[in-house]
Biotite code that builds the C-alpha atoms (Angstrom):
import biotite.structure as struc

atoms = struc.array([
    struc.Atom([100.532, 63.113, -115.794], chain_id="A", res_id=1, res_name="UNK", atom_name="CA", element="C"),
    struc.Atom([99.187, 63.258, -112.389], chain_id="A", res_id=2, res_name="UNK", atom_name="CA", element="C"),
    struc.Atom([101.217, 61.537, -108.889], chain_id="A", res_id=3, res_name="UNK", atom_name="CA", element="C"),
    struc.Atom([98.352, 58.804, -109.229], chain_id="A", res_id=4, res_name="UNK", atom_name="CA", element="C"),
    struc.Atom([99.125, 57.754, -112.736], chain_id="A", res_id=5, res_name="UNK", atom_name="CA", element="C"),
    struc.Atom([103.319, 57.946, -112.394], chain_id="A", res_id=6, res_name="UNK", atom_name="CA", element="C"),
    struc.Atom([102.571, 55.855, -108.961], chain_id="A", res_id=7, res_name="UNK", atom_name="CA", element="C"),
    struc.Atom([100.731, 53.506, -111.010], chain_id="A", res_id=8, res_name="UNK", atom_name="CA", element="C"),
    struc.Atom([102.943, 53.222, -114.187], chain_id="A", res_id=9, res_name="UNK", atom_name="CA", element="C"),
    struc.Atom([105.531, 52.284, -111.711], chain_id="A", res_id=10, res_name="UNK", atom_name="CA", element="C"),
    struc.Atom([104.088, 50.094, -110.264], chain_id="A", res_id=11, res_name="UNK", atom_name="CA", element="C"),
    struc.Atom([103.541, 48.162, -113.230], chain_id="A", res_id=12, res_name="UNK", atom_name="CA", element="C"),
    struc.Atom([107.262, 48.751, -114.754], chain_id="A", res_id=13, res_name="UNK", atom_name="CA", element="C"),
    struc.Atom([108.579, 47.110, -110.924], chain_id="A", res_id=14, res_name="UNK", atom_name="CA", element="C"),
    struc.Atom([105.786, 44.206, -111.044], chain_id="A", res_id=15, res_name="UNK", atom_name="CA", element="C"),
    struc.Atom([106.779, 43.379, -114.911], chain_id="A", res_id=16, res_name="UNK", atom_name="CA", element="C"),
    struc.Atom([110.481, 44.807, -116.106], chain_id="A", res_id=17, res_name="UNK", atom_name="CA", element="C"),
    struc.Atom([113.774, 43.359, -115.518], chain_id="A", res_id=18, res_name="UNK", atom_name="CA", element="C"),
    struc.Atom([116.117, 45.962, -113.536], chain_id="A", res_id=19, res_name="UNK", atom_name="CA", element="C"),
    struc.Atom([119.543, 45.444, -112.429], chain_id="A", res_id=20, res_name="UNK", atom_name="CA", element="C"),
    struc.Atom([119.880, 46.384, -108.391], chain_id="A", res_id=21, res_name="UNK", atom_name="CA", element="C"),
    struc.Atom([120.747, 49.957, -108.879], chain_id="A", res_id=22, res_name="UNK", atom_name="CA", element="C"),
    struc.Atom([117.876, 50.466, -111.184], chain_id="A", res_id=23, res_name="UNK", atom_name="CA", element="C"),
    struc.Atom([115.191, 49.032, -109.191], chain_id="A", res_id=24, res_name="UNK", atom_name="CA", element="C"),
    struc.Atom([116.636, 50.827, -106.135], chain_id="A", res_id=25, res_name="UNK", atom_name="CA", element="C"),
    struc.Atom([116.397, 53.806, -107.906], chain_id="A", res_id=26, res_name="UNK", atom_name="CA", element="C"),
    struc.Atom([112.582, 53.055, -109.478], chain_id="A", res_id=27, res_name="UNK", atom_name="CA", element="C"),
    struc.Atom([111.907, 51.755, -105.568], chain_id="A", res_id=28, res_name="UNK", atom_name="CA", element="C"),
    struc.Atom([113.256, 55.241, -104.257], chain_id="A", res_id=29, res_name="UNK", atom_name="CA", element="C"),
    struc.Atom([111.041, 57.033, -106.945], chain_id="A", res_id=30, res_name="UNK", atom_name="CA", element="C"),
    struc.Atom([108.401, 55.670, -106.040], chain_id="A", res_id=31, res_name="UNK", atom_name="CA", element="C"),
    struc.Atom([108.509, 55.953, -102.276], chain_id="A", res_id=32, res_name="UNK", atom_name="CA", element="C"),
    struc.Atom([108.831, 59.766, -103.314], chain_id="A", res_id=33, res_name="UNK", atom_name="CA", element="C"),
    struc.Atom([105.850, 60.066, -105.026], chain_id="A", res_id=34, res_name="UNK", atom_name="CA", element="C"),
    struc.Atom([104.291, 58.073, -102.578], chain_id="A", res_id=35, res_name="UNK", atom_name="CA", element="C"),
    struc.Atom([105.173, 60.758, -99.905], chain_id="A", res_id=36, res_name="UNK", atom_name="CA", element="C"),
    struc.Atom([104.445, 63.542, -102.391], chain_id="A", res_id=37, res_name="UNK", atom_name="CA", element="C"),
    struc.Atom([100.610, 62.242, -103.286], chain_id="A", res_id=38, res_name="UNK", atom_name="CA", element="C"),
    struc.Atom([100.214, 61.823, -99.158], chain_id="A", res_id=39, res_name="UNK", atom_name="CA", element="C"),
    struc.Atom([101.118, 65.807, -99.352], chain_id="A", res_id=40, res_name="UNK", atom_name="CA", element="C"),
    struc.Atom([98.666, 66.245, -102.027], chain_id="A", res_id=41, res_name="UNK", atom_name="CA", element="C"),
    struc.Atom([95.819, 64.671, -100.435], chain_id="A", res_id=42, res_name="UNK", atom_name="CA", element="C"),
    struc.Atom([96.251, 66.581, -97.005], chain_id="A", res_id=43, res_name="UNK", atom_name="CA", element="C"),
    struc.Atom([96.466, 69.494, -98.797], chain_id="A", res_id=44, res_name="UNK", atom_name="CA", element="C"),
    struc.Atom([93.367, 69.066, -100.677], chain_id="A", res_id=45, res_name="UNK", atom_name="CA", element="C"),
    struc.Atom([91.826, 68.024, -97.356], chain_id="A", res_id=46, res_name="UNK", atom_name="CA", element="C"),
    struc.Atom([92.446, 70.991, -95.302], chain_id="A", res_id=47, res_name="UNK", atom_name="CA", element="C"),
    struc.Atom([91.556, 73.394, -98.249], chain_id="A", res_id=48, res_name="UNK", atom_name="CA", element="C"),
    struc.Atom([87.938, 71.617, -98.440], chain_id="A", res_id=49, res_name="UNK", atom_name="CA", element="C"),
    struc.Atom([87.584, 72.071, -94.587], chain_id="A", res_id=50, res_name="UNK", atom_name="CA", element="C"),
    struc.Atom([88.550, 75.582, -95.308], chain_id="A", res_id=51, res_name="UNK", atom_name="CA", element="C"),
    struc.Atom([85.633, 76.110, -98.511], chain_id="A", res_id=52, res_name="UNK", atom_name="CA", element="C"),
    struc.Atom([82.713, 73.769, -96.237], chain_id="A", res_id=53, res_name="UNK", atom_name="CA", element="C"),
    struc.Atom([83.866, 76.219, -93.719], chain_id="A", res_id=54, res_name="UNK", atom_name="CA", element="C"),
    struc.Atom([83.439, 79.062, -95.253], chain_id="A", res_id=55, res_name="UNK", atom_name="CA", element="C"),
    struc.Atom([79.578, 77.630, -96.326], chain_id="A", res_id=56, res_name="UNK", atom_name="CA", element="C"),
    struc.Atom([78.330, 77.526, -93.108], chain_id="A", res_id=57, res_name="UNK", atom_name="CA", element="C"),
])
């Protein structure tokens, strides 16, 4: 499962599932994690296509 889909699945489970506060702190925690972690992704993904249009010219 890619960052994209587990950001989106919970999502969903926050929007539409009963938690108790420690639960939802915990989903809210994951998913400000995976939030970070997909920012990290996309840099990286952006500097290594500057580095392969780069390399084209």
């Amino acid at each position: 499962m890619t960052t994209l889909d587990q950001i989106n699945e919970l999502r969903a489970e926050l929007q539409s599932c009963f938690f108790t506060k420690a639960e939802r702190a915990s989903a809210e925690a994951e998913l400000a994690s995976l939030l970070a972690q997909a920012q990290s992704e996309k840099e990286q993904f952006e500097r290594h296509l500057g580095e392969i249009l780069a390399d084209l010219e």
